[in-house]
Backbone bond lengths (Angstrom), bond angles and torsions (degrees), N, CA, C in turn:
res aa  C-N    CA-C-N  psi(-1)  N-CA   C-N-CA  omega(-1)  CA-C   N-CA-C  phi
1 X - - - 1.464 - - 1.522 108.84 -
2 X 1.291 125.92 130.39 1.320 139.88 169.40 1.461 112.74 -71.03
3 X 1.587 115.25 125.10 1.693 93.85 172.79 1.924 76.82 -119.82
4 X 1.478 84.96 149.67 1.370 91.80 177.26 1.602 107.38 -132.61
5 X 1.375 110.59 171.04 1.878 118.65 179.37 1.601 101.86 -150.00
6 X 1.653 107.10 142.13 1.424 114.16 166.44 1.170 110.36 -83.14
7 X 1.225 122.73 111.55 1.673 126.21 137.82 1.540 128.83 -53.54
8 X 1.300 105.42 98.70 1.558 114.47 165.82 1.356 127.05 -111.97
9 X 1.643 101.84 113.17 1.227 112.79 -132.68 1.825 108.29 -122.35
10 X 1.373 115.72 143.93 1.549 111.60 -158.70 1.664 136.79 13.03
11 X 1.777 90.91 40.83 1.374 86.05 172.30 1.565 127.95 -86.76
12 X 1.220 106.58 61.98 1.640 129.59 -150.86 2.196 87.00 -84.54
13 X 1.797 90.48 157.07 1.199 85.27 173.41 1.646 151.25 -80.37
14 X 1.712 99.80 -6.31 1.055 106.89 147.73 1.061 142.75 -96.66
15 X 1.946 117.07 -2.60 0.812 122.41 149.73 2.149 121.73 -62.78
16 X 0.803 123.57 -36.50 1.170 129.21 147.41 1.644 130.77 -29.23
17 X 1.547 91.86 -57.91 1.705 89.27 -173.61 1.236 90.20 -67.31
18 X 1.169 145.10 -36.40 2.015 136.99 -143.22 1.794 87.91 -87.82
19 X 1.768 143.64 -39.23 1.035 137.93 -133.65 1.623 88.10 -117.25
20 X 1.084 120.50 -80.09 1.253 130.65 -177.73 1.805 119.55 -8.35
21 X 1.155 116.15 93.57 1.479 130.20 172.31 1.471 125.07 -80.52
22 X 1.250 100.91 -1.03 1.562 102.10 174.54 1.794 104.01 87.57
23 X 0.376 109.79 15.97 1.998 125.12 -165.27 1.772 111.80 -76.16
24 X 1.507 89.49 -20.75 1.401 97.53 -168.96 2.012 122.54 99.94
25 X 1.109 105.49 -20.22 1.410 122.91 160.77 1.356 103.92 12.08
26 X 1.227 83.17 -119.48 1.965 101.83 172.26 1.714 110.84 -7.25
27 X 1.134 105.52 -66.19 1.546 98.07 176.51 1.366 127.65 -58.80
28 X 1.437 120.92 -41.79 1.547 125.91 153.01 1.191 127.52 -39.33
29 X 1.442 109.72 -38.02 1.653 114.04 174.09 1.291 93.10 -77.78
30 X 1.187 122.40 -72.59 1.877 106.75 -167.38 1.289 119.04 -30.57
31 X 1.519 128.90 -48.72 0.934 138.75 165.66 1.899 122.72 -32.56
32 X 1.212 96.97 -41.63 2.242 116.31 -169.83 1.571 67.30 -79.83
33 X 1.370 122.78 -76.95 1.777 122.39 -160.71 1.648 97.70 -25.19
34 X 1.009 109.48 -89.80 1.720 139.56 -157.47 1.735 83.34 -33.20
35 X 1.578 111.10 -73.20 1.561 119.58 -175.05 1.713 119.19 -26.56
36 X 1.241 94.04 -67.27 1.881 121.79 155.42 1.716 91.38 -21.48
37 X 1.041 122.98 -72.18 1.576 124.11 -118.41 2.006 78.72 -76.96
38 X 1.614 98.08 -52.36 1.417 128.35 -165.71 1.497 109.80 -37.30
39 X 1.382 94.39 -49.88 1.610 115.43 172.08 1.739 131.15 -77.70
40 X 1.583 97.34 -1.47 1.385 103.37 168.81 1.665 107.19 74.99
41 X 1.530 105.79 5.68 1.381 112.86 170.86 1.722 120.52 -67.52
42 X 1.174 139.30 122.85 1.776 123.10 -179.57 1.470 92.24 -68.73
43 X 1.541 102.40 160.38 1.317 139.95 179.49 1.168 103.67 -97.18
44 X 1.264 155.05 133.86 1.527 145.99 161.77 1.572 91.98 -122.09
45 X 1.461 122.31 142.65 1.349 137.17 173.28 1.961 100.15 -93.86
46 X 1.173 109.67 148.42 1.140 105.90 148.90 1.689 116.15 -157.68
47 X 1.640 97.27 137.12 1.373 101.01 -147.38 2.181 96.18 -114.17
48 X 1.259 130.62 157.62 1.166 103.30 162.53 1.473 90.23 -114.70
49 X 1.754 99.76 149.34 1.831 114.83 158.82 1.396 119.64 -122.52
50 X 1.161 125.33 176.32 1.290 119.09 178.91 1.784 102.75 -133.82
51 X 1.130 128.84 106.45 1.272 130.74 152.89 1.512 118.84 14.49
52 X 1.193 141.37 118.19 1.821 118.27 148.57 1.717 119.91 -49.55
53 X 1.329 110.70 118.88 1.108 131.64 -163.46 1.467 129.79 91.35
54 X 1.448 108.12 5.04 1.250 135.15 178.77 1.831 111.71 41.78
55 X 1.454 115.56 48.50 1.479 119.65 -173.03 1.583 114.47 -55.74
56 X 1.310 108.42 -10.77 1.633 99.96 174.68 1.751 102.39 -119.03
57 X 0.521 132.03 65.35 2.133 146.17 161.31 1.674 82.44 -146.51
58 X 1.963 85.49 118.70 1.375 102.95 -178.06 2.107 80.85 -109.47
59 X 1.561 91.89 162.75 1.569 81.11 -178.22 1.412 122.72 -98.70
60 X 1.347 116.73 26.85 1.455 139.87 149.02 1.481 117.84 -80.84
61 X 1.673 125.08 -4.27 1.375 99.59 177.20 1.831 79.20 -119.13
62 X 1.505 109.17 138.24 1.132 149.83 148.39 1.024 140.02 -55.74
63 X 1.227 111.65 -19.97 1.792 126.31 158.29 1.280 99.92 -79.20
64 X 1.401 127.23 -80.78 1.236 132.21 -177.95 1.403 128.25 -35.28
65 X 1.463 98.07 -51.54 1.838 99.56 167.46 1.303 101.78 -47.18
66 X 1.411 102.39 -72.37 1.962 99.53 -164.78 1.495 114.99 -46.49
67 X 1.122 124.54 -7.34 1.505 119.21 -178.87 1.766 103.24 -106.81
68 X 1.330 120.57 -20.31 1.143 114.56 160.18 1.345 106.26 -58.58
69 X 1.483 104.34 -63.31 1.683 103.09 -172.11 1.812 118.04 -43.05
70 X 0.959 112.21 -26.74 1.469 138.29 -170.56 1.391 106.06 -69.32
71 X 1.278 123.89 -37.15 1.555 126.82 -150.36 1.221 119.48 100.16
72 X 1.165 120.88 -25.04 1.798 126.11 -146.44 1.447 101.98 -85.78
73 X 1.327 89.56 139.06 1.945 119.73 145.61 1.783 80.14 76.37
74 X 1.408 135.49 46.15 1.541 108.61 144.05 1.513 114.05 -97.25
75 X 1.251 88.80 152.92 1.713 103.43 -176.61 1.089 119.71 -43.19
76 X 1.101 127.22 149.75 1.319 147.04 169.61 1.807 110.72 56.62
77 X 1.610 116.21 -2.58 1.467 122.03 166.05 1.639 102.15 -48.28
78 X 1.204 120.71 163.94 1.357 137.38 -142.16 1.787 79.75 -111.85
79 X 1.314 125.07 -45.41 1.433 133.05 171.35 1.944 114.70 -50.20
80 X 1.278 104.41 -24.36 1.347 111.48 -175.46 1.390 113.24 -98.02
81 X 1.016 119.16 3.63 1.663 129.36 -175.27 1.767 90.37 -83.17
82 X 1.657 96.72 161.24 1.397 105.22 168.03 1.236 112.00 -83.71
83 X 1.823 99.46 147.96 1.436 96.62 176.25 1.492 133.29 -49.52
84 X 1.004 147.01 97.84 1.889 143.89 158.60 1.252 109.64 20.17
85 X 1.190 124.97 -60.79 1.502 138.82 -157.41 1.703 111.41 -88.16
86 X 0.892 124.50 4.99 1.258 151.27 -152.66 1.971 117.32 -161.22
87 X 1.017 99.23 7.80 1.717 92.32 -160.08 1.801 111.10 -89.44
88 X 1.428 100.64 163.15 1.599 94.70 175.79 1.442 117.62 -89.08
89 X 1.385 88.27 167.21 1.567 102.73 -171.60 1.398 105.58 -100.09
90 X 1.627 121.76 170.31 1.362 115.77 -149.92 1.743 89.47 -80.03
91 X 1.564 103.74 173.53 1.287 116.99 -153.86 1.797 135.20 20.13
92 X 1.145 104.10 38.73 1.393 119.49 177.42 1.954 88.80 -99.74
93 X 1.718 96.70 145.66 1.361 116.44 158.75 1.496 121.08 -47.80
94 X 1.585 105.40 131.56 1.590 106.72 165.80 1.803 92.52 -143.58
95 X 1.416 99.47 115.59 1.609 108.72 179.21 1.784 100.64 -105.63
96 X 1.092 91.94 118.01 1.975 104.80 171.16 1.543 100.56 -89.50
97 X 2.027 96.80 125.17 1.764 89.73 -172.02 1.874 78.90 -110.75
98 X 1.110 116.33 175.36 1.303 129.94 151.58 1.562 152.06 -102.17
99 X 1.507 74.80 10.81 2.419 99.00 172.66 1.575 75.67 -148.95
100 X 2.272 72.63 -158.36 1.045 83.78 -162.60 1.763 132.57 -83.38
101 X 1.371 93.76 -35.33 1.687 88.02 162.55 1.583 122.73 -49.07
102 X 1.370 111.38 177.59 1.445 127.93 -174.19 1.778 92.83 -103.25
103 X 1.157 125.80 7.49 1.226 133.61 -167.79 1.720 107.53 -115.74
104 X 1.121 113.55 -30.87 1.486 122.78 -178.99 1.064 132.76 -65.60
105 X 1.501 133.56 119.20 1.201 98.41 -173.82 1.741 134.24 93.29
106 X 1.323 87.19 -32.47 1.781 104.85 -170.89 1.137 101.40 -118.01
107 X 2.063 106.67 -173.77 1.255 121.75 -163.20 1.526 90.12 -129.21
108 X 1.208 103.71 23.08 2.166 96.46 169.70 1.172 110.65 -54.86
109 X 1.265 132.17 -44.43 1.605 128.52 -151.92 1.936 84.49 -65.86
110 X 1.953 98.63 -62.80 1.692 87.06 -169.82 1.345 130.13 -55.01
111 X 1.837 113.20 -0.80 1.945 110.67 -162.56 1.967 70.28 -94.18
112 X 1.174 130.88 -50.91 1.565 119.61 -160.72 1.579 112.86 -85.06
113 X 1.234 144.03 -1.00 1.432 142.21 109.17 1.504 114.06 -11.99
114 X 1.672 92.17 -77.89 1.666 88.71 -158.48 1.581 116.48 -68.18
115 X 1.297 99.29 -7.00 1.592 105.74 164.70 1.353 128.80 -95.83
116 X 1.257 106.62 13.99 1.650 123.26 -165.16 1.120 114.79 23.87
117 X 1.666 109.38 46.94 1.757 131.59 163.10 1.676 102.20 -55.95
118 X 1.580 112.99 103.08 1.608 97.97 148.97 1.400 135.60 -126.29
119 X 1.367 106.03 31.95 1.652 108.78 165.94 1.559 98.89 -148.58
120 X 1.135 100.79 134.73 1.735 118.40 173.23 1.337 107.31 -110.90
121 X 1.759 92.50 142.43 1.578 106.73 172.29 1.562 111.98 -118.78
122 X 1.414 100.81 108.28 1.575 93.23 -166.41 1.752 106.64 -97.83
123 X 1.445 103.34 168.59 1.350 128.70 -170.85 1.304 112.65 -153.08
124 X 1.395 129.83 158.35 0.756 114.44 -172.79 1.923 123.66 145.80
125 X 1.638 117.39 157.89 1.243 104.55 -176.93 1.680 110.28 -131.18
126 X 1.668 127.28 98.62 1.527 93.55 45.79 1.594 100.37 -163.47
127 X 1.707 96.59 149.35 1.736 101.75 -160.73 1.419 109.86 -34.99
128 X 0.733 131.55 -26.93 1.575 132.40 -154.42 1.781 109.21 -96.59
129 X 1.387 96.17 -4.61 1.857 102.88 -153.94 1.694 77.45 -125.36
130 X 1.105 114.00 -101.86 1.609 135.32 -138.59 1.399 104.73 -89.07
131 X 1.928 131.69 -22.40 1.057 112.89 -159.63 1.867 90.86 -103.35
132 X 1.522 123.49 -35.48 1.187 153.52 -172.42 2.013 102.71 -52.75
133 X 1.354 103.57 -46.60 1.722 103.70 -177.00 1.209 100.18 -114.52
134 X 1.503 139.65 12.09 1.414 141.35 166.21 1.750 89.99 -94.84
135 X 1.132 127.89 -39.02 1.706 115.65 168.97 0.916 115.84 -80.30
136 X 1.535 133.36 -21.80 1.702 129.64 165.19 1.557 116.15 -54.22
137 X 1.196 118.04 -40.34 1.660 134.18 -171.77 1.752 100.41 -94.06
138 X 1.011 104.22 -19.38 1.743 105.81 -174.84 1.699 87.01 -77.67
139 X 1.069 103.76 -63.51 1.988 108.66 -168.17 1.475 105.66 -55.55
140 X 1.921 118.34 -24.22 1.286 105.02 -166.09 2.269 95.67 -85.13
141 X 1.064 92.60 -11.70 1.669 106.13 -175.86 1.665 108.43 -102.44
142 X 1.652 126.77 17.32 1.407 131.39 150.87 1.456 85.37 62.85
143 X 1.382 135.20 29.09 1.298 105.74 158.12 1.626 109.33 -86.81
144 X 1.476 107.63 168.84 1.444 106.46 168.29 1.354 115.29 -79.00
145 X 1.627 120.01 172.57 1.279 114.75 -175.75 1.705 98.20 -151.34
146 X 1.587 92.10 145.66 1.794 107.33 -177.79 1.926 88.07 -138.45
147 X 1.110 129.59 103.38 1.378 137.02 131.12 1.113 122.15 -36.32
148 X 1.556 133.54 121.67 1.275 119.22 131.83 1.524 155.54 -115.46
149 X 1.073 118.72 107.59 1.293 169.49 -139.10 1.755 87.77 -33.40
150 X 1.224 107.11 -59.41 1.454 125.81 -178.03 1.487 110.49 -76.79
151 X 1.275 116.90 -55.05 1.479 105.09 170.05 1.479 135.45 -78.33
152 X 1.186 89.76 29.75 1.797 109.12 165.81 1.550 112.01 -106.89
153 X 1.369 109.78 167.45 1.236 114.26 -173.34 1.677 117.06 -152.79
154 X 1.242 119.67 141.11 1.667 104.95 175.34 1.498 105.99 -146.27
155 X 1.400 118.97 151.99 1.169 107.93 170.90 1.278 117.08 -81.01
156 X 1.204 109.26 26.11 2.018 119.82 169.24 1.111 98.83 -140.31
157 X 1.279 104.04 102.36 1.584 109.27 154.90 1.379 126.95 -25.99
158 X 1.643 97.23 -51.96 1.617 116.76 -154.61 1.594 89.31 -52.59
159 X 1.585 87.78 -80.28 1.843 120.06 -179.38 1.784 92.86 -25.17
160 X 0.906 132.83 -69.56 1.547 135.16 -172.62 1.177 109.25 -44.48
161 X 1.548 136.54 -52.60 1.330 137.36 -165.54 1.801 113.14 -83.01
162 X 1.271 96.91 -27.53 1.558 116.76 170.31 1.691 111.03 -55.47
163 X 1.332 95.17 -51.86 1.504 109.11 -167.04 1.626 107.59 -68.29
164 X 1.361 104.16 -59.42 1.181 128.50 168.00 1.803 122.29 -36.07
165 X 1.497 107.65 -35.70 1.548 107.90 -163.16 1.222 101.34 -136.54
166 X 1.721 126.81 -5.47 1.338 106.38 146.25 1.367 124.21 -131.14
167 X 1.365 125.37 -15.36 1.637 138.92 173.41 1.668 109.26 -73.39
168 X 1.251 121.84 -56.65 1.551 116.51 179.24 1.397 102.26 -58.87
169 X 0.656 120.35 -74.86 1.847 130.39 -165.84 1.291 89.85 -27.66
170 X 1.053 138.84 -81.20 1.802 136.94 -163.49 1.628 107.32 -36.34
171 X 1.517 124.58 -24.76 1.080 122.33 173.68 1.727 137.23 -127.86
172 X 1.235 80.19 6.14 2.093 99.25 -155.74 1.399 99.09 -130.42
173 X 1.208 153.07 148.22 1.781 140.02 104.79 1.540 102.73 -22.01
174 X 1.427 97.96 128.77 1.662 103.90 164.48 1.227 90.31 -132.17
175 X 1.706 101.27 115.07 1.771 108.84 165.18 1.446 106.17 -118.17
176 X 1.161 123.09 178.59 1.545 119.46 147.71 1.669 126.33 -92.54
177 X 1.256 96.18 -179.19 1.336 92.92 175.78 1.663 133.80 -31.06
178 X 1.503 106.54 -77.92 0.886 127.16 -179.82 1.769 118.18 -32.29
179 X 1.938 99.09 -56.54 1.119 110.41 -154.21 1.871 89.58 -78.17
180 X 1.170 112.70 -29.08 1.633 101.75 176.67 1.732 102.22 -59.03
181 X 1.225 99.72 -60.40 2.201 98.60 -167.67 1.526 91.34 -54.78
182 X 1.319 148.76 -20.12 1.392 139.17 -171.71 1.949 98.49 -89.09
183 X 1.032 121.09 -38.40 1.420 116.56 166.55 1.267 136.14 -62.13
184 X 1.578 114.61 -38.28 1.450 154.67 -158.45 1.863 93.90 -83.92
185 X 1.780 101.65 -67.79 1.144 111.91 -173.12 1.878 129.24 -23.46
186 X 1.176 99.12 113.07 1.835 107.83 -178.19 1.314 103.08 -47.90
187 X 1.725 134.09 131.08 1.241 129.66 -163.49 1.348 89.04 -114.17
């Protein structure tokens, strides 16, 4: 038997304002959430923060600088909270990673252990960042994997649809929304 959990993953609010295309997003994810919940699937949040004084941005990684430089992802900033529209409910998981996987940094592997979680369905912003090396480390950790297609997001389309329609597939289910809550769904 598969027990599985959605990962919804840096959909933080300034990560939001920078990604968000108007597309309808947010509501699609609520939707995988709600589905999740429907199906008795756990929700796991995963958020990134950065320390005060930011002790882990070494000044060789370049993502990180630039998001220091940026403002982004320090703790407890009002910008680093999950989005509203999307948010967890009380005693639901929120794992703080510190890169870019959902694996970094954090204690995901031990919250989905102790739940004898072994397939993840990730979501999340943004394909190219958080959902892309959270399935690299998922495959190197034999979990299973379900993408969804729609509840991903990138600030490149291109890069997104690429990822989406020929890189996941070689290793993941990539469905969308719908067709996951139509699989998932308690009969």
């Amino acid at each position: 038997m598969t027990n599985s959990a959605l990962l919804v993953m840096d959909v933080q609010r300034d990560v939001v304002a920078i990604a968000d295309d108007g597309s309808g997003y947010l509501p699609r994810l609520r939707r995988a959430i709600d589905g999740a919940r429907a199906a008795r699937i756990p929700v796991i949040y995963v958020v990134l923060g950065l320390r005060p004084g930011d002790p882990e941005v070494s000044p060789r990684n370049k993502v990180m600088t630039n998001a220091v430089r940026a403002g982004l992802f320090a703790e407890g900033a009002p910008g680093t909270e999950i989005h509203p529209d999307v948010a967890p409910r009380p005693g639901d998981v929120v794992v703080t990673k510190r890169r870019g996987s959902a694996f970094s940094g954090s204690d995901l592997d031990l919250v989905l252990r102790a739940r004898d979680i072994d397939r993840l369905v990730l979501a999340g912003i943004a394909t190219s960042a958080v959902v892309l090396s959270t399935l690299w480390r998922a495959i190197d950790l034999d979990f299973g994997l379900t993408v969804l297609a729609d509840a991903c997001l990138d600030t490149d389309p291109e890069v997104h649809r690429m990822l989406i329609d020929k890189l996941f597939p070689q290793w993941a289910d990539v469905l969308t929304v719908d067709d996951w809550i139509k699989a998932v769904a308690p009969q």
